[in-house]
C-alpha positions as CSV (number, residue, x, y, z in Angstrom):
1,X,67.3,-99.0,-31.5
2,X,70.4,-97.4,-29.4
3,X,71.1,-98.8,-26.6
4,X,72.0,-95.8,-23.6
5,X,73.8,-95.8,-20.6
6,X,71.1,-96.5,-18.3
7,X,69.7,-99.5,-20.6
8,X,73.1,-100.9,-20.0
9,X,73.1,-101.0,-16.5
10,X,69.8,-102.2,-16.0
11,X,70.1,-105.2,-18.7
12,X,71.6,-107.9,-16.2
13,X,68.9,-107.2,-14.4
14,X,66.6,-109.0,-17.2
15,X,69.6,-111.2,-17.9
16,X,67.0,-114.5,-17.4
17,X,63.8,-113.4,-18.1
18,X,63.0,-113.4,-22.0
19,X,63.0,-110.4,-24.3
20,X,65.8,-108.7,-21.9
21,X,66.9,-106.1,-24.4
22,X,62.7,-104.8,-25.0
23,X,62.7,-104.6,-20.7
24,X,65.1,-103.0,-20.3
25,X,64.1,-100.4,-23.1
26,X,60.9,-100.2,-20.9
27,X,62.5,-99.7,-18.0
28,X,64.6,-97.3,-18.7
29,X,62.1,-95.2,-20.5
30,X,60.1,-95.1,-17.5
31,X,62.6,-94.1,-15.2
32,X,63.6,-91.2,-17.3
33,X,59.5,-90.1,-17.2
34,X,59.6,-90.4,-13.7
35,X,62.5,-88.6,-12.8
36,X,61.1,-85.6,-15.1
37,X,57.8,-85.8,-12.9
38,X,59.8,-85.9,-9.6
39,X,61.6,-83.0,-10.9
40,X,58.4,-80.9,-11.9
41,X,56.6,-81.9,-8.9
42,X,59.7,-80.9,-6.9
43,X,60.1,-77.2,-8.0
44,X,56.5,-77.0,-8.7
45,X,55.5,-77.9,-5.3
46,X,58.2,-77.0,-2.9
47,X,61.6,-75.5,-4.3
48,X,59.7,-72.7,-6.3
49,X,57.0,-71.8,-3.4
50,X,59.6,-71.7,-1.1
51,X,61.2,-68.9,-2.3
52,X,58.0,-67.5,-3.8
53,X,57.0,-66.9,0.2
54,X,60.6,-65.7,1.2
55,X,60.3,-63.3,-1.2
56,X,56.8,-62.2,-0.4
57,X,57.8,-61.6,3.6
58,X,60.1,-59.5,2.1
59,X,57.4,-56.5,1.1
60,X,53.9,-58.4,1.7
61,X,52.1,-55.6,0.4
62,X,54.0,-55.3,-2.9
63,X,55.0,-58.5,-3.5
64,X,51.6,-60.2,-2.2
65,X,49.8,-58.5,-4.8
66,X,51.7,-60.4,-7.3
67,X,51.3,-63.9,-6.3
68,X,49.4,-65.3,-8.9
69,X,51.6,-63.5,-11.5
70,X,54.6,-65.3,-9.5
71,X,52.2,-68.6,-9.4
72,X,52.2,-68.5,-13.0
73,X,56.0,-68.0,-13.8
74,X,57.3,-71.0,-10.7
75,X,54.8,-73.5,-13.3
76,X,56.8,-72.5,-16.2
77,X,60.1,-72.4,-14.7
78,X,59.3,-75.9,-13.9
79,X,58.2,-76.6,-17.0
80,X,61.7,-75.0,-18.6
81,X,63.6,-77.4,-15.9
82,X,61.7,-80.5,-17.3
83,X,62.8,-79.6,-20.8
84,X,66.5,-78.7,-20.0
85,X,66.3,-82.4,-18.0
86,X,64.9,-84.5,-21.0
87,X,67.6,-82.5,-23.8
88,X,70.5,-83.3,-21.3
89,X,69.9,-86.8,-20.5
90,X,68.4,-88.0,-23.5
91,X,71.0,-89.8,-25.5
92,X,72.1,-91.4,-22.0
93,X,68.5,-92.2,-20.7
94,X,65.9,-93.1,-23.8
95,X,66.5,-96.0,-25.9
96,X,64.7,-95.3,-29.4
97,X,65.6,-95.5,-32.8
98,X,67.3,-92.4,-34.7
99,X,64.0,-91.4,-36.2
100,X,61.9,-90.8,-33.4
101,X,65.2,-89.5,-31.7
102,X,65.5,-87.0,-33.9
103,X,61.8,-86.5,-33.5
104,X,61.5,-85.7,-30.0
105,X,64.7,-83.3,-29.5
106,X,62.9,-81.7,-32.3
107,X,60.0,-81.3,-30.1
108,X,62.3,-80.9,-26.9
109,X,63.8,-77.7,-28.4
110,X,60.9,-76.3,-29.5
111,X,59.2,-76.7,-26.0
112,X,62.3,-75.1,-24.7
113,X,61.9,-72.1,-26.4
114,X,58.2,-71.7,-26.0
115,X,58.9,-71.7,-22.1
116,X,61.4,-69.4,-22.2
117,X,59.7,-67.0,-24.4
118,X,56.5,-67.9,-21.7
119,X,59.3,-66.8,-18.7
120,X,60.1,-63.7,-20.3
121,X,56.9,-62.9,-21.1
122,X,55.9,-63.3,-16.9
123,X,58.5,-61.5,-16.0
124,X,57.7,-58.6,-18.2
125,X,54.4,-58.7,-16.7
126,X,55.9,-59.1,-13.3
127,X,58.1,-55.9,-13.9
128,X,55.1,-53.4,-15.2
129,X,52.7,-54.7,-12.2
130,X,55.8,-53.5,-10.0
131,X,56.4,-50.3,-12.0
132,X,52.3,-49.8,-11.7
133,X,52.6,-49.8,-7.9
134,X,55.2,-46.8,-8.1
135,X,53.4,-43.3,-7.7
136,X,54.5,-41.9,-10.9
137,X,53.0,-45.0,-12.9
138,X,49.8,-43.4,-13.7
139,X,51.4,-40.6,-15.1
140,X,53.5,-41.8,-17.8
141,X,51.9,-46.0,-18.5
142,X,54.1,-48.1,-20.2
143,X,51.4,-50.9,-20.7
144,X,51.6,-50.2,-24.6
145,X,55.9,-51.2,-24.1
146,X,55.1,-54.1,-22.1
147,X,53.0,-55.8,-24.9
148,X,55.8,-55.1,-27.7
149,X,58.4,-56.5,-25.7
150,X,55.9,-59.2,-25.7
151,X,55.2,-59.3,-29.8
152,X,58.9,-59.2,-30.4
153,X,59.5,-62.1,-27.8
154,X,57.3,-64.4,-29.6
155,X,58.2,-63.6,-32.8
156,X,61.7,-64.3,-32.4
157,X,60.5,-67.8,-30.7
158,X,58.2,-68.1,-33.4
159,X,61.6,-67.8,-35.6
160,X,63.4,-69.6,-34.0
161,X,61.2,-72.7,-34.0
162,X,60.4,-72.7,-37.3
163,X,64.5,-72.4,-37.8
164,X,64.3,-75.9,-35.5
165,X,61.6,-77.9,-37.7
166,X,63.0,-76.8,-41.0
167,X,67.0,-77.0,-39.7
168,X,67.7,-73.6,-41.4
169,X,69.9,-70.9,-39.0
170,X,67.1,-68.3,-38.3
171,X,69.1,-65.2,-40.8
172,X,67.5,-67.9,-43.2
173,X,64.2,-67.3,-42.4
174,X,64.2,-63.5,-41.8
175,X,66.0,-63.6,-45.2
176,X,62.5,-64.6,-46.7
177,X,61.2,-61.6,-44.4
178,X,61.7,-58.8,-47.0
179,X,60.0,-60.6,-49.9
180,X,57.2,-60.7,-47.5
181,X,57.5,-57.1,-46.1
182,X,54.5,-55.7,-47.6
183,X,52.3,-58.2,-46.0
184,X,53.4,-57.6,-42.9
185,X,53.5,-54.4,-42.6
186,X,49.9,-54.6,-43.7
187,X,49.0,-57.2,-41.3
188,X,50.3,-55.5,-38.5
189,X,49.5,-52.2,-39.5
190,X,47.4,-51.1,-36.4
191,X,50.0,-52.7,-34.1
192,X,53.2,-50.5,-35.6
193,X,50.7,-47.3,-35.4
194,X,49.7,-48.2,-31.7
195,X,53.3,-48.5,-30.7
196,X,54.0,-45.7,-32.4
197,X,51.2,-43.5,-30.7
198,X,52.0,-45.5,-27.3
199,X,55.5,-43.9,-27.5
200,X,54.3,-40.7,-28.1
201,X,51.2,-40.9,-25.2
202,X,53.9,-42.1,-22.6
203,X,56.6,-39.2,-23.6
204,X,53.8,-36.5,-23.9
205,X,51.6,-37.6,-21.0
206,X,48.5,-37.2,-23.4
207,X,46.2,-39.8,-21.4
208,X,46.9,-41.8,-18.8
209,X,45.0,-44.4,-16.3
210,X,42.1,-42.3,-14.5
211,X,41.6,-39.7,-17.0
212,X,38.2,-38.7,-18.1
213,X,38.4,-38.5,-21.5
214,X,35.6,-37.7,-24.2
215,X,36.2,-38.9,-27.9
216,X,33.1,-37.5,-29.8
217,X,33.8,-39.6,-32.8
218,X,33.8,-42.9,-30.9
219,X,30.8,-42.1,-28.4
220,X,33.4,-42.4,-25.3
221,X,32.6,-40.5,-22.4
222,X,34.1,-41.7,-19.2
223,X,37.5,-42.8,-17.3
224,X,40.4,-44.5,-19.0
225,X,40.9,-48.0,-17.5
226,X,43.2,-50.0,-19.9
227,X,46.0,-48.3,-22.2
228,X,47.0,-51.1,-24.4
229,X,49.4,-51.2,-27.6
230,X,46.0,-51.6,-29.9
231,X,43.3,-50.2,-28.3
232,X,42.6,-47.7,-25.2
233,X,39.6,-48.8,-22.9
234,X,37.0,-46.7,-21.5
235,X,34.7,-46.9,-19.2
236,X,31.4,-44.0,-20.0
237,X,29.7,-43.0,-17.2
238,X,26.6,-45.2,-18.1
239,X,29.1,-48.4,-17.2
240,X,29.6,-49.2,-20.8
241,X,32.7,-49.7,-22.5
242,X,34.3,-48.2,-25.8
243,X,37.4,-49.2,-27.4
244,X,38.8,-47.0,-29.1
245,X,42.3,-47.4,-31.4
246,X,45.2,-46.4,-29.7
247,X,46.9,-44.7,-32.9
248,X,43.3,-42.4,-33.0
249,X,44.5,-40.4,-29.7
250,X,46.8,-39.1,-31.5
251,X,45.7,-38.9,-35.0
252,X,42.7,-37.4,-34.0
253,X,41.0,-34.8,-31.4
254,X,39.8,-35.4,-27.7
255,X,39.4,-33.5,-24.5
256,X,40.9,-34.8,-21.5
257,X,39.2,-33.3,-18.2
258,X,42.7,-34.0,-16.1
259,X,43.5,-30.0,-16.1
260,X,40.4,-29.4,-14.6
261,X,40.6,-32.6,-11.9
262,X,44.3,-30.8,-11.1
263,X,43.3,-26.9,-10.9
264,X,41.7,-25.7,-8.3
265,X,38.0,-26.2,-9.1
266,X,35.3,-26.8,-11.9
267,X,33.7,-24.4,-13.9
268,X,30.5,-23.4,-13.8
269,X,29.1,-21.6,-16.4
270,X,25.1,-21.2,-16.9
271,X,22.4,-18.3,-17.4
272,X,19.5,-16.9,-17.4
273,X,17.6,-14.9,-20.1
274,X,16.0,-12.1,-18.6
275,X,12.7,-10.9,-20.4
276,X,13.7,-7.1,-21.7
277,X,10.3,-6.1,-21.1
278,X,10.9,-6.5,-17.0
279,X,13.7,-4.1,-17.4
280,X,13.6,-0.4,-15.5
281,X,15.3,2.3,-13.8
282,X,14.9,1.5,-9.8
283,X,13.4,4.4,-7.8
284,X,14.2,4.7,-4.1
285,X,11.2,3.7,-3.4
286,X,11.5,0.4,-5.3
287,X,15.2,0.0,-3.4
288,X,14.1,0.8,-0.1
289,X,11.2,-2.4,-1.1
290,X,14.3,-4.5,-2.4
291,X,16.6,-3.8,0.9
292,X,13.4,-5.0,2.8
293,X,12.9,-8.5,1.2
294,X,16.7,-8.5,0.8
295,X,19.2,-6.7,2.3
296,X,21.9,-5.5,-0.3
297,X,23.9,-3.9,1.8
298,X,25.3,-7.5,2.8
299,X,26.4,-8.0,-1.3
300,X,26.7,-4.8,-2.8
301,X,28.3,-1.5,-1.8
302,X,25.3,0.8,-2.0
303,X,28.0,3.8,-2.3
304,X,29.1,2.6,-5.4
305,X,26.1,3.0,-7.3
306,X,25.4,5.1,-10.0
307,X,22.5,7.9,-9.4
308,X,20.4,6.0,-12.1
309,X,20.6,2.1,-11.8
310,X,18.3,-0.5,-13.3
311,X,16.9,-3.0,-11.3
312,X,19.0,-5.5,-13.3
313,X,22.0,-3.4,-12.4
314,X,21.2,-4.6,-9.2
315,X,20.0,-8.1,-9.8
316,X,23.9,-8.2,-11.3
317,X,26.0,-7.1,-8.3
318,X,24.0,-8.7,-6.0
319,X,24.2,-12.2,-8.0
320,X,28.1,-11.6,-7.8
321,X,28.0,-11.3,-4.7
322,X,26.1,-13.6,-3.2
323,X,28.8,-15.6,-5.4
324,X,31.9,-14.2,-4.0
325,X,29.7,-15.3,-0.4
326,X,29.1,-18.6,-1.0
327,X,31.1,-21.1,1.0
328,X,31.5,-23.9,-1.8
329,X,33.0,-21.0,-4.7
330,X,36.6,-20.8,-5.4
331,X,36.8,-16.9,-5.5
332,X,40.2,-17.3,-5.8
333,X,39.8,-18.0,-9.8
334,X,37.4,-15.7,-12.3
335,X,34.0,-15.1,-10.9
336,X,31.7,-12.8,-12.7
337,X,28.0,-12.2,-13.4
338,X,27.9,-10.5,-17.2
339,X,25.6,-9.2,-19.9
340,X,25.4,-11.3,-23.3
341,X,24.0,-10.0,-26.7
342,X,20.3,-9.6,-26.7
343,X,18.6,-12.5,-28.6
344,X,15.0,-12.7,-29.7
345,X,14.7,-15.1,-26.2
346,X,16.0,-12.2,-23.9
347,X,18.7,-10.8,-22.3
348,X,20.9,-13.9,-21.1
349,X,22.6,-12.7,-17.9
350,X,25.9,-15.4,-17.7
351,X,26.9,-16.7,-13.8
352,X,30.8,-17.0,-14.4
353,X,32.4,-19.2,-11.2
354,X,34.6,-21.9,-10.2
355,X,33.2,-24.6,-7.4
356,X,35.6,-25.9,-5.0
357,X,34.4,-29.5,-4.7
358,X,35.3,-30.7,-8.4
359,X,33.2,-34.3,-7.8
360,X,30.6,-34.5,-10.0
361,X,27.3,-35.3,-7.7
362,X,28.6,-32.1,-5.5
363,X,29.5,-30.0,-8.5
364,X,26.1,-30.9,-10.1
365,X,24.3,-30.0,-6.9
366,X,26.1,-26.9,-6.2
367,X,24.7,-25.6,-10.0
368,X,20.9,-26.2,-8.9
369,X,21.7,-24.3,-6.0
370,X,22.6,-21.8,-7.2
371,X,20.4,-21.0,-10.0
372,X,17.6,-22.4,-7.9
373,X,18.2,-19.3,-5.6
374,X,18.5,-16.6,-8.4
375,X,15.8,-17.7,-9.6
376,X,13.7,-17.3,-6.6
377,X,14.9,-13.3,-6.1
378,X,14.2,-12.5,-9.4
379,X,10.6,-11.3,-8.9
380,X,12.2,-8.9,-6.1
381,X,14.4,-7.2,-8.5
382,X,10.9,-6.5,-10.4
383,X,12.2,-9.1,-13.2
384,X,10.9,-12.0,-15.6
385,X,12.6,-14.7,-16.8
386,X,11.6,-15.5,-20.5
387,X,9.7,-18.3,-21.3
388,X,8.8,-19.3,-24.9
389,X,5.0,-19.9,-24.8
390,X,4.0,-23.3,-24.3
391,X,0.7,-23.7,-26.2
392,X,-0.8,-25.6,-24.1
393,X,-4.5,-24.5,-23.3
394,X,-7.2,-24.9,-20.2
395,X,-9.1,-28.1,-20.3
396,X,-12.2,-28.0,-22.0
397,X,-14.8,-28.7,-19.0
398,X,-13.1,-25.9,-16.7
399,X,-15.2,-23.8,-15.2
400,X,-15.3,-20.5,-17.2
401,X,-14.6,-17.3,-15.8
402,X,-15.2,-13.5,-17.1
403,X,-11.3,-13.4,-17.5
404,X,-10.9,-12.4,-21.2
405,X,-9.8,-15.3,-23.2
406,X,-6.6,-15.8,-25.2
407,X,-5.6,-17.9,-28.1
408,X,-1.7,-18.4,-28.9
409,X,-0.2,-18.4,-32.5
410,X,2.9,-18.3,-33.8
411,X,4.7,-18.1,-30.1
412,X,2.4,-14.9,-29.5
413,X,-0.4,-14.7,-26.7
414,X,-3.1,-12.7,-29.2
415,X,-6.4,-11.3,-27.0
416,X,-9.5,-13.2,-28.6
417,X,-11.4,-10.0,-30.7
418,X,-14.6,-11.9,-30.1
419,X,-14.5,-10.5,-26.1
C-alpha cells in the first residue's frame, strides 16, 4: 500500500494508538469520500440551482419550460465535478495498493466520459427544446439531427471506453471497425436510412409536426406528433397510434393535407344521381309553379335562359347559386354544379365548392347542409333522386288494400300478373 500526502499528515495523529499506519489509511479514505459528497451536494443543491433560477428570470416563459431538462444536466454536471475531483486528487488522497489503484482510475475515467457524453447529450436536448419554441421550428424539425448527434456521441464514448479498459489509443479500435463493416451497416441499417430520409424531410419540408398525414400502407390516418430519426408517430383520428419508418416517407407514397389547412378552404365535392326518367322540358306554367315555391329570380338570371330549358337546367343554376349565396362558401376558388356521364344508377349531378371554415366538425356539417337542402327542392324541380330498390316487402299481417300488388326481382319492381 502507498502511502499519500494526506496519510502523511494525518499519521501523528495515530502516533500512540496501535495499527497507526491501517488508521490513518481509514481516515484518509474517508475524508476523500466526504469531500466528494460535500462537493456533489454543494453544486447539486445550491451552486447549480442558483444559477439555474438566474437564468430562468432571465426569459421565464422560455427558459421555465425547460427546468426539468436543466434539472437533469445541474445532476450530471455534478456528477462530472465528482469525477474530475476523485482523478485529481487521487494519488494524493487514497492510500491503496497499485492494483486496485489502477483499478479505480480505470473506472474513474470511464465514469468521466459517460458524464460527459450524458452533458452533451442534455444540452443537445436543451438546444432543440429552444430551437422548437422558435416559430419556424414546425416547419423544418430537426428532431431526426438531434438524436444522431446523440448516436455519434455515445459511440465515440462507447470507443473511447473500451480504448480505457483494453489501454489501446481509440484509432485501435476503429481499426477493427472495417473488418466489421458489414455488420454494422446491417445492424444499423434502419438508422442510416432514417437519417438519411430525416435530412431530406427537414430540407424539403415533406412532413412536419401538425401535419395530417394518411399512409394507406401503414393504416395511419391522423396528425404527426413525433418525428424521430427511426420512426415518425401518428396520432389517427380514433386516438390510436401508428409508427411508421421514417426512411418509408420517403421511399414510399403519402398525402399530406397541409396544402389544403394553408389555402383558402376545403373542398367539397359530392352528388346526386338524378333519376333520367324525372327529366323534362319546363313549361311556363311549370316555372311560374317553381317561382312560387321558390323564387329563382333570387339565384338565376331568368333572362339568360334558353327558350327550351329542362327542369334540371334549372335545378343546375339554381344549385349554383344558392352556392355562390351561401355565407360559409369560398366563392373566391372553383364553384360549379356539373353534369357527369350517365350511369345505369342515373344522372349524377356533381356540387363543385370550397368551404371557408376548413375544421373538420364545421366542414362536415356544412356538407349535410347542403345536400340536406338540395335534396329537399328536388321534388319542386319535378325531379327523383335514384334509389336502387331495397327489396324489402310489407309485413305479412298488414292490412290489405285493393292497391295492386308488386313483387321485386332482379332490382326491378314487376306488377304481380295474378291482379
Amino acid at each position: 500500500m502507498t502511502n499519500t500526502h494526506l496519510q502523511e499528515l494525518i499519521t501523528p495523529w495515530f502516533d500512540k494508538v496501535p495499527d497507526a499506519d491501517f488508521l490513518s489509511s481509514i481516515t484518509a479514505t474517508a475524508i476523500g469520500v466526504c469531500s466528494l459528497l460535500v462537493l456533489y451536494l454543494f453544486t447539486r443543491r445550491l451552486m447549480l440551482p442558483g444559477i439555474q433560477k438566474i437564468v430562468t428570470k432571465l426569459s421565464p416563459e422560455r427558459i421555465g419550460a425547460l427546468s426539468p431538462m436543466l434539472t437533469k444536466l445541474n445532476k450530471r454536471i455534478a456528477g462530472l465535478l465528482c469525477c474530475v475531483l476523485f482523478l485529481a486528487t487521487f494519488d494524493s488522497v487514497y492510500p491503496v495498493n497499485e492494483l486496485a489503484a489502477e483499478i479505480l482510475k480505470t473506472v474513474g475515467q470511464a465514469l468521466l466520459i459517460i458524464y460527459v457524453g450524458f452533458i452533451i447529450s442534455s444540452i443537445v436536448s436543451i438546444a432543440g427544446a429552444i430551437y422548437n419554441q422558435l416559430e419556424f421550428a414546425r416547419e423544418v424539425p430537426i428532431q431526426g439531427l438531434i438524436q444522431v448527434v446523440k448516436l455519434i456521441t455515445f459511440i465515440v464514448c462507447a470507443i473511447l471506453i473500451v480504448s480505457i479498459f483494453l489501454e489501446k489509443s481509440p484509432t485501435y479500435i476503429l481499426s477493427g471497425f472495417g473488418a466489421i463493416a458489414a455488420v454494422t451497416l446491417l445492424v444499423f441499417k434502419d438508422t442510416i436510412l432514417g437519417f438519411v430520409a430525416s435530412i431530406q424531410i427537414a430540407a424539403n419540408r415533406l412532413v412536419t409536426y401538425g401535419d395530417w398525414i394518411q399512409v394507406e400502407n401503414y393504416g395511419a390516418d391522423g396528425e404527426v406528433i413525433d418525428l424521430g430519426l427511426n420512426t415518425v408517430k401518428v396520432r389517427n383520428w380514433d386516438n390510436t397510434i401508428t409508427t411508421i419508418p421514417t426512411y418509408m416517407l420517403v421511399a414510399g407514397s403519402f398525402k399530406n393535407w397541409r396544402g389544403m389547412q394553408e389555402s383558402g378552404g376545403r373542398r367539397i365535392k359530392r352528388s346526386l344521381n338524378i333519376d333520367m326518367h324525372s327529366i323534362c322540358l319546363v313549361s311556363d306554367e311549370f316555372r311560374k309553379q317553381i317561382d312560387a315555391a321558390i323564387p329563382l329570380h333570387d339565384y338565376i338570371r331568368v333572362t339568360t335562359l334558353p327558350a327550351q330549358v329542362s327542369n334540371l337546367g334549372l335545378f343546375r343554376r339554381y344549385a349554383e347559386g344558392y352556392l355562390k349565396q351561401h355565407s360559409k362558401i369560398n366563392t373566391s376558388l372553383t364553384l360549379m354544379v356539373r353534369e357527369l356521364q350517365p350511369l345505369n344508377h342515373g344522372l349524377p349531378i356533381e356540387f363543385y365548392c370550397f368551404s371557408e371554415d376548413k375544421r373538420w366538425i364545421s366542414y362536415e356539417h356544412l356538407q349535410a347542409e347542403i345536400m340536406d337542402h338540395l335534396l329537399a327542392v328536388l321534388p319542386v324541380f319535378g325531379l327523383r333522386a335514384y334509389q336502387s330498390v331495397s327489396g324489402q316487402l310489407s309485413p305479412p299481417n298488414e292490412q290489405q288494400t285493393d292497391k295492386p300488388t308488386f313483387r321485386v326481382m332482379a332490382n326491378s319492381v314487376v306488377k304481380d300478373p295474378q291482379q
